[in-house]
N, C-alpha and C positions, 0 to 999 in steps of 0.2 A: 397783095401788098397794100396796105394804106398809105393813102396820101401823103408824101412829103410835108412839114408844114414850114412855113417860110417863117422869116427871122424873128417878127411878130409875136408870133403866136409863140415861141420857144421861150422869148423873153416874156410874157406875159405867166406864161407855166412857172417858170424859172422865180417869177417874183411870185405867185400864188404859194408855193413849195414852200419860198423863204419867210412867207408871212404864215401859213401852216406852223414852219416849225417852231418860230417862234409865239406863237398860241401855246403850242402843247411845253416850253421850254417856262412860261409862265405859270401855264396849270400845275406841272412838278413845284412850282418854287412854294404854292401855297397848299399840296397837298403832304400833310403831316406824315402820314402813314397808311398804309393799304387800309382794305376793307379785308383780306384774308390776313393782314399781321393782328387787326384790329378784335376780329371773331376767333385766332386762331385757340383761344380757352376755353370756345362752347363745344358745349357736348356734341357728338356725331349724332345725325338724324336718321330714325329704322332706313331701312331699304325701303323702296317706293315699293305696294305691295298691291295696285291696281292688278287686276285682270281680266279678262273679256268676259263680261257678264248677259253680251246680247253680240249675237251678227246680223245685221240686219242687211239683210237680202233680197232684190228687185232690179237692182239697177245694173244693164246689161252692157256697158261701157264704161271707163273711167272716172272716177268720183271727183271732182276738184274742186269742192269746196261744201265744207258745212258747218252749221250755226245754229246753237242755242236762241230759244224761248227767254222770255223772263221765268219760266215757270218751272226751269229747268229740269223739265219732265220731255216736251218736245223739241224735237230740232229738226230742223231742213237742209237738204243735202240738193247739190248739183251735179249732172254726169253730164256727158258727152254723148250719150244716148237722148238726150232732148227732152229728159226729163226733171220735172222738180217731185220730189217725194216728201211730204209730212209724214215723221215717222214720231209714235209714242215709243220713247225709250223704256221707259218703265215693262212694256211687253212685249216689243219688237215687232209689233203692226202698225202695218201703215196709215196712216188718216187721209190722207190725200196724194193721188198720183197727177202732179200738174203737167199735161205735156208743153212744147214749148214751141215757138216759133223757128226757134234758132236752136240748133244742139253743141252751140259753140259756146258754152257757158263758162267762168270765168271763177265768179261771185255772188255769192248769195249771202245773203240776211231774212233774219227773222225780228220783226219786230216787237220791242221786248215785253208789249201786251199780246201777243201772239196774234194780235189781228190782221196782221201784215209781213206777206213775203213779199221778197225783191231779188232778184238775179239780172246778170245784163255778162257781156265778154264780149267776143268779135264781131257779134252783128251793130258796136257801138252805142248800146240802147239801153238803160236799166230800167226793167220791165214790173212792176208792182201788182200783186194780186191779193185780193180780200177772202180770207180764208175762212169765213163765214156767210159770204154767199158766192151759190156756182152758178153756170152755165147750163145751156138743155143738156150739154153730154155731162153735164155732173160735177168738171172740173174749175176751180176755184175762179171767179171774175176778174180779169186784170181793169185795173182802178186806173194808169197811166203807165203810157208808154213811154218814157224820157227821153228826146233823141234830140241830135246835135252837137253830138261828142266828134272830134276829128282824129281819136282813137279809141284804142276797146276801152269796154269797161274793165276795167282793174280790180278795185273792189268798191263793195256800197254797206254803208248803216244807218238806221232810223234813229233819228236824234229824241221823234216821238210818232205817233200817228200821223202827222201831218207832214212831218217834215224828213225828210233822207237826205245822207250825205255821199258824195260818190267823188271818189278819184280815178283817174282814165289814163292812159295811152298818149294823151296828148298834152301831158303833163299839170293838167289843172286840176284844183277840186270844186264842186259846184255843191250847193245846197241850193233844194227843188220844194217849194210850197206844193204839196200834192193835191189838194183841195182847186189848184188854178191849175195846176199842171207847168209851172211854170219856175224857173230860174230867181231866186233872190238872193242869191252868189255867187261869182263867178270870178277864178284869177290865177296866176301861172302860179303853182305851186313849190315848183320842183324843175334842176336842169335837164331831169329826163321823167324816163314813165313813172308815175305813182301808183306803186304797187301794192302797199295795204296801209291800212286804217285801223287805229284802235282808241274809240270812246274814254273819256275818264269816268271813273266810277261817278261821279256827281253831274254828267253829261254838259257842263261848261268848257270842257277844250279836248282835244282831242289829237292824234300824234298817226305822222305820215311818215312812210317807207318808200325810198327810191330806188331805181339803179343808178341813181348819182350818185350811190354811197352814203347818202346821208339822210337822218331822220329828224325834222322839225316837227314844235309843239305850235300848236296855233289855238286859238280861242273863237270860238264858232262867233262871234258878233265881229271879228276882225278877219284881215286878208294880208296883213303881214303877220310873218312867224315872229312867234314869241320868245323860241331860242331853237336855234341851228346846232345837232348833235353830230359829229363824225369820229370816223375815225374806222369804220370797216373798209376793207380793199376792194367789196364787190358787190354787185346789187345787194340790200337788203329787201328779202322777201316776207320778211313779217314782224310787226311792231304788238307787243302786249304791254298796256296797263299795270303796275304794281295795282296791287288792290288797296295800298294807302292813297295809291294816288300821286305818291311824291317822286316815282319813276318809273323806269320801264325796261323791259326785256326786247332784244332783236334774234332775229337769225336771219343769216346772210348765205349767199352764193360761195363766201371767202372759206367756209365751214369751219366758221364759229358761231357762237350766240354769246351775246356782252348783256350786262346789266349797265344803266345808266340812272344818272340821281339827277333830279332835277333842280332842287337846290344845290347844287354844288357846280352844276351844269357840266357834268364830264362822266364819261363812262368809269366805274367801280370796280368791274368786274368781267373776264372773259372766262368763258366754256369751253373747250377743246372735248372734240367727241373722241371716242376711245379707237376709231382708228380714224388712221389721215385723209381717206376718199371716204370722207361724208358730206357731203353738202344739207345744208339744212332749210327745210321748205318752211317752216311755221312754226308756231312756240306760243307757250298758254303758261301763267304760273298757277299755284295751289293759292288757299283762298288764303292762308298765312302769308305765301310768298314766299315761304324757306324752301319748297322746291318747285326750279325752270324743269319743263318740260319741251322738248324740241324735236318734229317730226323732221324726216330724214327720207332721202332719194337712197339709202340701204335698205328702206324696208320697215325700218325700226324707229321708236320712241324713243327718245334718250332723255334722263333726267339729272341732273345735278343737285346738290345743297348750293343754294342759291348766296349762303352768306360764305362759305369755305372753299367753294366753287371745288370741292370733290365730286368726282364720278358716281352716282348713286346707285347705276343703273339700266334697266332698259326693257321695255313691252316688243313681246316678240308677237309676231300672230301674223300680222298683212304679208303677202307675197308679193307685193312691188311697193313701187316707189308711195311714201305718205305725202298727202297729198296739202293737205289740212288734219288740224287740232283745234278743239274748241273746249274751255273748259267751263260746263254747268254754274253757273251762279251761283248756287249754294254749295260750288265747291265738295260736291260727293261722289263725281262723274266725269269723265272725259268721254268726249264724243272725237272719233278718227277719221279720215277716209284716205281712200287709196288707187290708185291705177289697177289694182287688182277685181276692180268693182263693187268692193265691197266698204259698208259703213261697220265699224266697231262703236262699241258703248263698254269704257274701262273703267272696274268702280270697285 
């Protein structure tokens, strides 16, 4: 049973609720018209017609998480087997088997000159290796250890060669000079864990997911948010970038995925998956952004028309839960993974 909460705390809820609702009681009074009354005279978009073009196969546990290249040729993948794999998409060989210190991995990146991976999860740490020089046993150099987190790592992205950003467990995000090895950011971000991270296409700001519910944009030179988005019922597990730049895709534990406008400052648009026990892990859009794509703890890919918000669809292939979605920069490829162990490449 939880906690009783005393008189306090009830009236403190009781006035947050009432100032909630009148936020959203204002948003209605200046919003003219939907986004599907608005679109509802464009043409219906083909069906998504991705299909598994590579399986790539190595990793002998859990896959939970992977990430494009700038070159959107290679990506790197995390398991729970304690390994990191650089894999060429283009042939489905491996480039490098990194092992790991820790097989409790979380989060990874690839840095988008490919010179640099990073992973970090439970052991607290986001770990950096230089994928152009190895070690005597062959496997890639780690360049810094990042430690000091007073939770896991959650997720990390390179801003550039020198610089990564990470959000943890303990609810902050830090940007790390990697040349000193050292912290030049640091500040509570979020009322609980921060869970994912998604760069703006021009790498000046960038957009965080909580289990507070809610997703703030912040501007990498600053440490207060720039605007506060809510409105999902339950952690949000992953935040994407429109590729304008002028808003962004979620998917949440609530199992939905919403669009949200950043000029407008309020969500546009909700996704409902095609049955009701779907919870949703991650979400990537096309390089248009007319279709969300959102991986799923059924197994499956789901996509929608992103302006109409019809069902478009769905990539069938993984045998458990999806775990992570990443979608190629030139926008010709989706990279998947899965508790089933395995990495897909959908093109």
């Amino acid at each position: 049973m939880p906690p009783k909460e005393d008189a306090e705390t009830v009236a403190l809820r009781e006035e947050l609720n009432g100032l909630f609702a009148k936020f959203k009681e204002e948003q209605g009074k200046v919003a003219d018209c939907t986004m599907v009354e608005k679109c509802g005279d464009l043409g219906d978009i083909p069906k998504i017609r991705f299909v598994t073009k590579k399986i790539l196969k190595g990793h002998i546990n859990k896959v939970n998480s992977v990430h494009y290249a700038g070159d959107s040729r290679h990506c790197v993948s995390g398991s729970l087997d304690g390994k990191l794999i650089i894999w060429d998409t283009w042939t489905g060989n491996k480039v490098q088997v990194i092992p790991l210190r820790s097989s409790w991995v979380m989060s990874v990146a690839f840095a988008p000159s490919g010179n640099f991976v990073a992973c970090g999860g439970m052991d607290n740490m986001c770990t950096v290796y230089d994928v152009n020089n190895r070690d005597a046993t062959g496997a890639a150099k780690i360049v810094r250890e990042l430690a000091g987190y007073e939770g896991f790592l959650s997720s990390c992205r390179f801003l550039d060669d020198s610089h990564i950003l990470t959000g943890s467990g303990d609810m902050k995000i830090c940007i790390w000079d990697l040349e000193s090895g050292k912290k030049t950011t640091e500040f509570d971000a979020h009322c609980g864990d921060v869970v994912t991270i998604s760069l703006a296409p021009d790498g000046n700001t960038y957009l965080t997911g909580s289990v507070d519910k809610t997703c703030k944009l912040w501007d990498v030179r600053e440490t207060s948010p720039r605007q506060v988005f809510v409105g999902h019922s339950a952690d949000v597990n992953s935040v994407c970038y429109h590729p304008s730049g002028q808003g962004f895709a979620t998917a949440s534990e609530d199992k939905s995925a919403r669009l949200f406008d950043i000029r407008s400052d309020q969500q546009i648009a909700s996704y409902a998956p095609p049955n009701a026990n779907s919870g949703f892990t991650s979400c990537a859009l096309s390089l248009s952004g007319r279709y969300i794509l959102c991986g799923s703890d059924d197994n499956d890919i789901h996509a929608w028309d992103t302006l109409k918000t019809t069902y478009n669809g769905s990539l069938h292939g993984h045998e458990n839960r999806v775990t992570s979605i990443c979608m190629a920069p030139n926008g010709t490829a989706l990279a998947s993974c899965s508790w089933d162990n395995f990495v897909r490449v959908w093109g």
